[in-house]
Residue frames as a rotation matrix with the C-alpha (Angstrom) as fourth column:
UNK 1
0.724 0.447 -0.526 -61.53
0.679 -0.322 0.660 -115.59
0.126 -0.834 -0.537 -27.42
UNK 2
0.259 -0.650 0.714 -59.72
-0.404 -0.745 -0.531 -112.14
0.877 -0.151 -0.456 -26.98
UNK 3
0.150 -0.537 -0.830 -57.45
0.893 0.433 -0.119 -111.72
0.424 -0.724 0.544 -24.11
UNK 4
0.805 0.134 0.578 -57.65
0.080 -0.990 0.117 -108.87
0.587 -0.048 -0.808 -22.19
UNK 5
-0.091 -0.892 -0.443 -55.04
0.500 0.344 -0.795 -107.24
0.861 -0.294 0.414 -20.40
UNK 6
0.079 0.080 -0.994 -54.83
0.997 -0.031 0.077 -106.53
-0.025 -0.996 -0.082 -16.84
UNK 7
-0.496 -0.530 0.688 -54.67
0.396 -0.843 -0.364 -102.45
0.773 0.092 0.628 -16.19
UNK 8
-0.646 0.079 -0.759 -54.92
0.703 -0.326 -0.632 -100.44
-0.298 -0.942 0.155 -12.81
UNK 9
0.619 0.783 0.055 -57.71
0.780 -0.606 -0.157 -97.72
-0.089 0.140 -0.986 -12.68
UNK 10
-0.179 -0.354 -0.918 -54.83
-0.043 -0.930 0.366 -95.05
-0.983 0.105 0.151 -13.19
UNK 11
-0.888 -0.416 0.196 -54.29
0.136 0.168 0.976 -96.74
-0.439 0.894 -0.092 -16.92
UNK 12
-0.375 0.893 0.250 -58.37
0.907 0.298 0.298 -97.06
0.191 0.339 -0.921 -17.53
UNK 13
0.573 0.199 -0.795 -58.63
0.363 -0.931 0.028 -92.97
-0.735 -0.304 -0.606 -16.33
UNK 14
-0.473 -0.850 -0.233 -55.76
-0.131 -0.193 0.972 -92.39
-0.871 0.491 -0.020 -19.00
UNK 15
-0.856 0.028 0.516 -57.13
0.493 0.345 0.799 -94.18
-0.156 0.938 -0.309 -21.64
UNK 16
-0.028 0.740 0.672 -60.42
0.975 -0.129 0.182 -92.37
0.221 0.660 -0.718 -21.32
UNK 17
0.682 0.617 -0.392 -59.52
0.369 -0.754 -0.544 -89.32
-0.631 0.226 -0.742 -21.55
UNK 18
-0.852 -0.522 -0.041 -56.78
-0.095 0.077 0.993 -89.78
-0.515 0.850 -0.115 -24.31
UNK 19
-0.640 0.398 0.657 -59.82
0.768 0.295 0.569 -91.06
0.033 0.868 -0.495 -26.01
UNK 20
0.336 0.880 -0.337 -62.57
0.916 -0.388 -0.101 -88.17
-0.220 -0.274 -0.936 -24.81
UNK 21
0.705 0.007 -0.709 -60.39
0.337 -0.883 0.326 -85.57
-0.624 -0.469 -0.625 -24.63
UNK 22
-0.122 -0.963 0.242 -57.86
0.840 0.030 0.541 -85.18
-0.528 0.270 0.805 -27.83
UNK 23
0.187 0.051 0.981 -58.95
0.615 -0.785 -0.076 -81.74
0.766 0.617 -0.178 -28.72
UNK 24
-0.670 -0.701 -0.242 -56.95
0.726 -0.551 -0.411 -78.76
0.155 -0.452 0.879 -27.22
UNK 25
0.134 0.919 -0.370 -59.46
0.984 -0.167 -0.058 -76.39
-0.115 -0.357 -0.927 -25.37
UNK 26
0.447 0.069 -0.892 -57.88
-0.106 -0.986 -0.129 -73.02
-0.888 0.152 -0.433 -26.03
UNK 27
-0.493 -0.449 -0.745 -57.07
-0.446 -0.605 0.660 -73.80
-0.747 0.657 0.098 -29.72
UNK 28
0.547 0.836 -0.048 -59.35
-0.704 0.428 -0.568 -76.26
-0.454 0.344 0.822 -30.80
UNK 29
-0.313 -0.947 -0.070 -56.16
-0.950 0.312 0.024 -78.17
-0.001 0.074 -0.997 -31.83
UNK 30
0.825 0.276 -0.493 -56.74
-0.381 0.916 -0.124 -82.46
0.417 0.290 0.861 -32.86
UNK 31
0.072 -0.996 0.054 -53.92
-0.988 -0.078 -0.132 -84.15
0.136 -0.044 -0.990 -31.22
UNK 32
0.941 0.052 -0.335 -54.09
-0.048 0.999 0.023 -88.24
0.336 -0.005 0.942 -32.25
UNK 33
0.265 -0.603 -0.752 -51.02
0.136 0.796 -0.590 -88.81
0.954 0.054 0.293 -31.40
UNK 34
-0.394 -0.481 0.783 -50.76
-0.518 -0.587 -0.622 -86.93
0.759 -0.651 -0.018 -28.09
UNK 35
0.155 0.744 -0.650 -51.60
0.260 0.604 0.753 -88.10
0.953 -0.286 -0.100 -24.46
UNK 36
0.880 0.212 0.425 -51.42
-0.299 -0.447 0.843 -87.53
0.369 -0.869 -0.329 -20.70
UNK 37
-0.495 -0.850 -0.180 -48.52
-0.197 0.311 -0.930 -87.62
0.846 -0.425 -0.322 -18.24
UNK 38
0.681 0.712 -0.170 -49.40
0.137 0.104 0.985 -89.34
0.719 -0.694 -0.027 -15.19
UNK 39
-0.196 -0.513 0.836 -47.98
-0.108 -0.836 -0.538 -88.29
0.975 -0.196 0.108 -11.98
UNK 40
0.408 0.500 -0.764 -48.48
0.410 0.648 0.642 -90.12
0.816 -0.575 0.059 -8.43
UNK 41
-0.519 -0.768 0.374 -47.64
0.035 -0.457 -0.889 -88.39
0.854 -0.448 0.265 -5.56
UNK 42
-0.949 0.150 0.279 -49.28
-0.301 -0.150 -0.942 -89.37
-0.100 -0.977 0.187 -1.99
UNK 43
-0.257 0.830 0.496 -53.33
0.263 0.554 -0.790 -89.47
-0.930 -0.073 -0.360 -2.17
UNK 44
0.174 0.156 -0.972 -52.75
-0.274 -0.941 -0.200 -87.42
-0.946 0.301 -0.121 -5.42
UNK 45
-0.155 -0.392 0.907 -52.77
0.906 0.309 0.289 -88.47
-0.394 0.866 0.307 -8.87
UNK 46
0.245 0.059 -0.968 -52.01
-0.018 -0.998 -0.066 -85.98
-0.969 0.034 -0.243 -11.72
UNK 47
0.145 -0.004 0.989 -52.72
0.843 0.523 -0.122 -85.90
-0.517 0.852 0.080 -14.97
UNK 48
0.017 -0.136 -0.991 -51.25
-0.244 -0.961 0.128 -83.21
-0.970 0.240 -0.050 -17.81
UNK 49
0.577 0.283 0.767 -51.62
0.780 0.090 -0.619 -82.32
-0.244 0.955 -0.169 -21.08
UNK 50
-0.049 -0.249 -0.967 -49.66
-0.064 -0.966 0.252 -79.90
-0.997 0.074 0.031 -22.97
UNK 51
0.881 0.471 -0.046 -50.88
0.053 -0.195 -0.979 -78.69
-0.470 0.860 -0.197 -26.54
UNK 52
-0.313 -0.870 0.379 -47.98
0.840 -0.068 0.538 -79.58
-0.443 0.488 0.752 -29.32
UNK 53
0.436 0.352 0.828 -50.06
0.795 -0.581 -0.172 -76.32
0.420 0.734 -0.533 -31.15
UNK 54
0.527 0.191 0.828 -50.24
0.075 -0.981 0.178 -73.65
0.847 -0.031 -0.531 -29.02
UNK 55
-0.645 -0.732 -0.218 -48.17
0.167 0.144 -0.975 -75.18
0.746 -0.666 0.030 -25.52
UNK 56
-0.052 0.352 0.935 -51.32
-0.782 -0.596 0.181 -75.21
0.621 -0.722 0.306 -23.37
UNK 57
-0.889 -0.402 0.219 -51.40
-0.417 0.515 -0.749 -76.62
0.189 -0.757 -0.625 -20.49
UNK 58
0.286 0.891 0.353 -54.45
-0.919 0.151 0.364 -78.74
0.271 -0.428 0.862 -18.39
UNK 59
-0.667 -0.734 0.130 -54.00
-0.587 0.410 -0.698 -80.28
0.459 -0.542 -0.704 -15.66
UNK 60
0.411 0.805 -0.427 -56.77
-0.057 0.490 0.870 -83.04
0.910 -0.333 0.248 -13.66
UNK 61
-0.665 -0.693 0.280 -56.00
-0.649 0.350 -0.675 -84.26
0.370 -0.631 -0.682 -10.46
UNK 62
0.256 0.793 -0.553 -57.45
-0.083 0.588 0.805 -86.94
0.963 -0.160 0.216 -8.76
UNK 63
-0.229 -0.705 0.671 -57.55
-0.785 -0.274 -0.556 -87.53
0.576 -0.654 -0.491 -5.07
UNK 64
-0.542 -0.486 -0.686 -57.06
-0.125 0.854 -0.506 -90.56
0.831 -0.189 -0.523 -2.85
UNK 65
-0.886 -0.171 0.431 -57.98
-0.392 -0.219 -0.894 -89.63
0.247 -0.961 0.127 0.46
UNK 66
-0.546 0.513 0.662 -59.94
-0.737 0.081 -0.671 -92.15
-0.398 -0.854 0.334 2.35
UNK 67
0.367 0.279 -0.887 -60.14
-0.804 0.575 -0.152 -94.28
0.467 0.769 0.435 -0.39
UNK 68
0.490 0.139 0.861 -60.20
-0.760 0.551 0.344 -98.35
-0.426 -0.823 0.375 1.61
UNK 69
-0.799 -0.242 -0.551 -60.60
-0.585 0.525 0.618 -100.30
0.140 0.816 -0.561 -1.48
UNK 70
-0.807 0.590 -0.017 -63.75
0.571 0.772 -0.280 -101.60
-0.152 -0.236 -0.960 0.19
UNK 71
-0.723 0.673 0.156 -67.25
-0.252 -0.467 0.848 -100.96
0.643 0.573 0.507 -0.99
């Protein structure tokens, strides 16, 4: 029986789009080894990328606000 580990919806938002997203939109650029910085800041998460090819940037953000935790 695997064991999963425990990870916060910031890590499970990371991980897919490390996996969706490892091609650089203004150079077309493959980056396996590359991934997102995450960034927390109030209701604001913030994810970045920066192309090791060309040095673009792209940024996500996610926002918080009014979020309960209840459904």
């Amino acid at each position: 029986m695997a064991v999963q580990r425990a990870r916060s919806p910031f890590d499970r938002l990371r991980q897919r789009l490390e996996d969706d997203e490892l091609r650089c939109r203004a150079c077309g650029h493959r980056d396996p080894d590359g991934g997102w910085r995450v960034t927390a800041a109030g209701s604001r998460v913030r994810y970045e990328y920066a192309c090791p090819s060309c040095g673009a940037h792209e940024t996500k953000t996610v926002r918080l606000d009014g979020y309960t935790g209840r459904r």
